[in-house]
C-alpha positions in Angstrom: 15.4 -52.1 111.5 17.2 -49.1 109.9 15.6 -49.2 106.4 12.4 -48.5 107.5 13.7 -45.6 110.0 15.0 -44.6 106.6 12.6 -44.6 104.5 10.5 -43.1 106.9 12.8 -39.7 107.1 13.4 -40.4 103.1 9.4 -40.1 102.8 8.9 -37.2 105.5 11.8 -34.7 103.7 10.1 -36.0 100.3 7.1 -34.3 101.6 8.6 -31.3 103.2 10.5 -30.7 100.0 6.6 -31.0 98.0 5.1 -28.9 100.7 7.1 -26.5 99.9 7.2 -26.6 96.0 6.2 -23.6 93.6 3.3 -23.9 91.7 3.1 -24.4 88.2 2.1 -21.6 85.9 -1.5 -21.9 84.0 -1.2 -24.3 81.4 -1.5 -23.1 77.6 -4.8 -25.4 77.6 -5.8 -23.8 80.4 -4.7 -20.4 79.2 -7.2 -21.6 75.7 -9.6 -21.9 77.2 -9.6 -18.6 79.0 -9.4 -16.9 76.0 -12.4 -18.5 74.6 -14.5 -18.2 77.4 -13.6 -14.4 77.9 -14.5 -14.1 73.7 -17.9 -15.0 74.6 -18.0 -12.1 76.9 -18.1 -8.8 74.6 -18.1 -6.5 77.6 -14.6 -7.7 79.0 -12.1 -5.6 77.3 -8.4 -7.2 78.7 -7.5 -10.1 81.1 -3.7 -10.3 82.6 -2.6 -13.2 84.3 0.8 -13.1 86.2 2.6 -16.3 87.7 5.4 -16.0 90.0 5.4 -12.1 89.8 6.1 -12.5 85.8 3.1 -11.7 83.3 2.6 -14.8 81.4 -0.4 -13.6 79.5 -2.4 -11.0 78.3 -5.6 -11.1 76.2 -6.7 -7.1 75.0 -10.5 -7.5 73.0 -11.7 -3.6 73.3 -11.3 -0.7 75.4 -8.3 0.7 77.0 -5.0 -1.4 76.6 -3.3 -3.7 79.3 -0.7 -0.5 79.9 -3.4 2.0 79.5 -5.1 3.6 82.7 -9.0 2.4 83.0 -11.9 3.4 85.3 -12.1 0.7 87.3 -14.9 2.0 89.7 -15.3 0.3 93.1 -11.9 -1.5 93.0 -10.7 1.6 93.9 -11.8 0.5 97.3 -9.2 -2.3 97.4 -6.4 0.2 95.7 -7.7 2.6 98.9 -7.2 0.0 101.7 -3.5 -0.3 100.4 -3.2 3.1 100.6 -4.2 3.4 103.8 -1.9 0.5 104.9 1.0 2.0 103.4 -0.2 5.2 105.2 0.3 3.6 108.1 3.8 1.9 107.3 5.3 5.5 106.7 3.9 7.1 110.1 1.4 9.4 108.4 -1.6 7.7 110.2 -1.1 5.8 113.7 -3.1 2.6 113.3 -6.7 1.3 112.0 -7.9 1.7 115.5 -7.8 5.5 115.5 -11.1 6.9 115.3 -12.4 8.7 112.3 -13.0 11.6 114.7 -9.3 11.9 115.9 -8.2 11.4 112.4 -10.9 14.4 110.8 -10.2 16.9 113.8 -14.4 18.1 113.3 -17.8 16.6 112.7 -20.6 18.4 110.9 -23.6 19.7 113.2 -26.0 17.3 114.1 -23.9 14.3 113.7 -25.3 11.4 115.9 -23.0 11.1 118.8 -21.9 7.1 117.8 -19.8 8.6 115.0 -17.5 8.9 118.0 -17.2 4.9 117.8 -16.1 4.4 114.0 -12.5 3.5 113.6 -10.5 3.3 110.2 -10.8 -0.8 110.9 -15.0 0.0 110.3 -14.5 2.0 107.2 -11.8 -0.1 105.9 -14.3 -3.3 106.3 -17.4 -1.5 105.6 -18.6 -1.1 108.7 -19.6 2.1 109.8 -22.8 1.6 110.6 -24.1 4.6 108.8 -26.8 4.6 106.3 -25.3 3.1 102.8 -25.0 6.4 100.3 -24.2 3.2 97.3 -27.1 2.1 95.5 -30.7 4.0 95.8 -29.0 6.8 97.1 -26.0 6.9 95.5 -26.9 9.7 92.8 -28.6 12.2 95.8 -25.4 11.7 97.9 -22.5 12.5 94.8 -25.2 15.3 94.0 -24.7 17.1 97.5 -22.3 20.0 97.6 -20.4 18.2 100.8 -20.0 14.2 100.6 -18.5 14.0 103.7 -21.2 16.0 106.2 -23.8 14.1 104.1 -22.1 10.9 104.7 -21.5 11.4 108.8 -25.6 13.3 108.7 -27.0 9.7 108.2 -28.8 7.1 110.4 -27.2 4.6 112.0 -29.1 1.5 110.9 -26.4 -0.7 112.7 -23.7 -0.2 115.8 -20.3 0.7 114.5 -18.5 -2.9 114.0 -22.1 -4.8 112.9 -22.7 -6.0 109.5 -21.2 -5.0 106.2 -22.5 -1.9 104.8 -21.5 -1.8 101.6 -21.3 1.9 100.9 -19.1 4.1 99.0 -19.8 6.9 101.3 -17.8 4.9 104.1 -14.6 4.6 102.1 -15.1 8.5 100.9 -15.0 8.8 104.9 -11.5 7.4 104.6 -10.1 9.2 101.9 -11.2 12.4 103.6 -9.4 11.2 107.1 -5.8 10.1 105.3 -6.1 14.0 104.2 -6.8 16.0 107.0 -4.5 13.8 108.9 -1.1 13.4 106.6 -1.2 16.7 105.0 -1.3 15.4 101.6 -4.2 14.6 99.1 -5.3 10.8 98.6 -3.5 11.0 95.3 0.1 12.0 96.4 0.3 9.3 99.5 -1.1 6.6 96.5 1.9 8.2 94.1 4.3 8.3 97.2 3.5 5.4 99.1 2.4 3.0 96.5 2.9 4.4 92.7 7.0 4.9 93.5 7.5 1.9 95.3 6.0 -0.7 92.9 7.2 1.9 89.4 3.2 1.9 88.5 1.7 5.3 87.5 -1.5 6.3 89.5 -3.3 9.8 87.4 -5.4 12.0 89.4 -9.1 11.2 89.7 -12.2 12.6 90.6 -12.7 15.1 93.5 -15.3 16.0 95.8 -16.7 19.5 95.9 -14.3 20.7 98.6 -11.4 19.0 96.5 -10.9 15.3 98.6 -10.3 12.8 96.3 -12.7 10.2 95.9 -12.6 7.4 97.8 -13.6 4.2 96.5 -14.4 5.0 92.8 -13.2 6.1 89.9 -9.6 5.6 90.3 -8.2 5.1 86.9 -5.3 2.0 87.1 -3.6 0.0 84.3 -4.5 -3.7 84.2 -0.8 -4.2 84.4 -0.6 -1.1 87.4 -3.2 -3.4 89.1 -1.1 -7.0 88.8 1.6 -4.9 90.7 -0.7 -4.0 93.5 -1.9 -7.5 93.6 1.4 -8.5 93.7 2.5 -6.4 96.4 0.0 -8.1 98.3 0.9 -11.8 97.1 4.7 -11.2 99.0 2.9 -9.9 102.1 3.6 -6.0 101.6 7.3 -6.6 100.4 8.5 -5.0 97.2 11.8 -7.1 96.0 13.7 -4.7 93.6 16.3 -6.2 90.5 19.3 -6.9 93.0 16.9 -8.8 95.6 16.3 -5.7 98.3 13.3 -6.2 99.4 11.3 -3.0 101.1 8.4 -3.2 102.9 5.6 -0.8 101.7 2.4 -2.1 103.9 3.0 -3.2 107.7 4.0 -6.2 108.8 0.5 -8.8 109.3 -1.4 -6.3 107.2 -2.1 -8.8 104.4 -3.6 -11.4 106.6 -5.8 -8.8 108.2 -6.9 -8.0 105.2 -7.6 -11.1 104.1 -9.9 -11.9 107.6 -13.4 -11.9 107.1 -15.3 -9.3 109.2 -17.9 -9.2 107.5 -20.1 -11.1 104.4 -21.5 -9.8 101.2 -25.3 -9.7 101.4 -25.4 -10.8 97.4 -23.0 -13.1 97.0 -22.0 -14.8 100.9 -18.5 -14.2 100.4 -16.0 -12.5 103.2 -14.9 -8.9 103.6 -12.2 -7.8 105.4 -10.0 -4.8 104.1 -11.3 -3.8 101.0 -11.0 -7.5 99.9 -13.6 -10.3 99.5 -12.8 -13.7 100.3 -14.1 -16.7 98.8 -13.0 -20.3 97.3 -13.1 -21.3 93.6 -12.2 -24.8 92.3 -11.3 -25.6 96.5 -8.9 -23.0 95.9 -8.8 -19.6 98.5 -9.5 -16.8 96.6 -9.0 -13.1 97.6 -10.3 -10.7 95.1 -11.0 -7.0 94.8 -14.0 -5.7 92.3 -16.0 -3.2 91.0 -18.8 -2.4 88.9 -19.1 -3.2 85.4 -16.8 -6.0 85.6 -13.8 -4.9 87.2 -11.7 -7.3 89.2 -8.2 -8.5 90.7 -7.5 -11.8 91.9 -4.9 -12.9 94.2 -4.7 -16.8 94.6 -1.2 -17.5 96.9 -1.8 -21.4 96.5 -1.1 -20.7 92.8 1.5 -18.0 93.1 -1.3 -16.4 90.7 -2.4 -12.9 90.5 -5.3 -12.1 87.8 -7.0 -8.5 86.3 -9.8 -8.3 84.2 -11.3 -5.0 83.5 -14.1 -4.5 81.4 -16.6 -1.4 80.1 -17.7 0.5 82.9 -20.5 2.3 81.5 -24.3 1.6 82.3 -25.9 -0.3 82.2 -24.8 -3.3 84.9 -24.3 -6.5 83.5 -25.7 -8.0 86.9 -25.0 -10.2 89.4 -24.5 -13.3 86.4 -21.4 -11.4 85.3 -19.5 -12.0 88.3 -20.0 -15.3 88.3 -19.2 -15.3 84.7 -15.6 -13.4 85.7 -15.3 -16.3 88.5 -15.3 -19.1 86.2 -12.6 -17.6 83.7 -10.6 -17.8 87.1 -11.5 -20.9 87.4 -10.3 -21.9 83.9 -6.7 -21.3 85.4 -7.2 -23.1 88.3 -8.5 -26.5 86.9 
């Protein structure tokens, strides 16, 4: 009766042992067909695809290089919610349930009284519940000579908490709080907190009339810059220098937070939760930042895989097709 008891613990550390085994990087017929795919699509200018931490290709067909900053519009939301996490890492914000009130110190006149109730969890997930300033009313809102009072003077058209809201506006809220609060602009906690950490440079981009960085657009990030960010989150907020010291630059959990849905994108049905979406492609969890024109970062921890493609950011929008079209040269690597 002892060989079977054997084989039975033989079999069961077999499987711990597979369980546990790294994943294999992107084949090159895998990494082929990428490349063809992603030829068929003139407006993508560069795709990067890391395994294991290590860039193991790169295709550059127009625009900026893989090592050249890029616009890469509302991903700048997802680069933001980092920020903000490292923020709260090294003490300069308390937590994401401090109010936005607490955090700005004053509210413009008029404001509806519920703007009392929106935390940084709500702006970080897109739900403020104030009227979206994205879309139609994007151009009247960058237009005004104060983004934030114009921002916190809207409706409510849901309770602080409710659906996703996808609105630049909200994440402008947020950019404008880490400021007042910390002392420092947006861009020197992203260079501080995130740029020295993971040795990626982050430029100055565009300000607000009275001087706040923009939050959630027009960042301007590397493909390779963004591989490290998506990294950072891949090791669960843990940079691991040459010699194998790790330090931690977002707070412990933060990652999975992130990576909760609160929320669901009315066009395409997938998750929200901290300036990530979450979705599956080839029954493979997906966690992906993006912004328009055909900007993206991937983060798939099943595959050890971390994916950039940026693309020409210039009107007009490819539409809704493209990001499926961006999904499925994911799903090339995944096959």
């Amino acid at each position: 009766m002892r060989l079977p008891v054997l084989l039975i613990f033989c079999a069961a550390i077999s499987l711990l042992f597979s369980a546990g085994a790294a994943a294999d990087a992107p084949s090159s017929r895998a990494l082929q067909a990428l490349d063809q795919k992603t030829a068929a699509l003139d407006r993508v200018h560069a795709v990067v695809v890391a395994h294991q931490g290590s860039i193991v290709h790169e295709l550059h067909q127009g625009g900026p290089g893989v090592a050249a900053p890029t616009n890469i519009k509302s991903l700048s939301k997802t680069v933001l919610a980092a920020i903000t996490g490292a923020a709260i890492e090294a003490g300069a914000i308390e937590s994401t349930e401090q109010t936005l009130v607490a955090l700005l110190g004053s509210l413009p006149n008029g404001a509806d009284p519920k703007v009392d109730e929106i935390t940084v969890t709500h702006l970080l997930a897109q739900q403020a519940g104030l009227e979206r300033t994205s879309g139609s009313n994007y151009s009247a809102w960058v237009a005004s000579n104060n983004w934030v009072n114009n921002a916190l003077s809207r409706p409510f058209v849901d309770e602080p908490g409710g659906r996703m809201l996808y609105s630049t506006g909200t994440s402008h809220l947020l950019s404008a709080a880490l400021t007042q609060a910390s002392g420092e602009t947006t861009h020197a906690l992203a260079q501080r907190l995130l740029g020295e950490p993971l040795n990626i440079a982050i430029p100055p981009w565009l300000r607000d009339p009275q001087g706040i960085y923009f939050g959630g657009n027009d960042m301007q990030l590397s493909p390779r810059a963004l591989i490290a960010i998506g990294e950072l989150y891949r090791n669960d907020g843990m940079v691991v220098d040459d010699s194998g010291v790790g330090q931690r630059v977002l707070p412990e959990g933060w990652v999975e937070d992130s990576w909760t849905p609160r929320g669901q994108s009315p066009w395409t049905g997938d998750g929200y939760g901290f300036g990530w979406f979450i979705t599956t492609l080839a029954d493979v969890p997906v966690y992906y930042g993006r912004g328009y024109g055909g900007q993206a970062l991937y983060v798939i921890p099943e595959r050890e895989m971390t994916v950039v493609i940026t693309s020409d950011p210039t009107p007009p929008s490819p539409g809704g097709q493209f990001h499926q079209q961006l999904n499925d040269l994911v799903v090339e690597l995944l096959r």
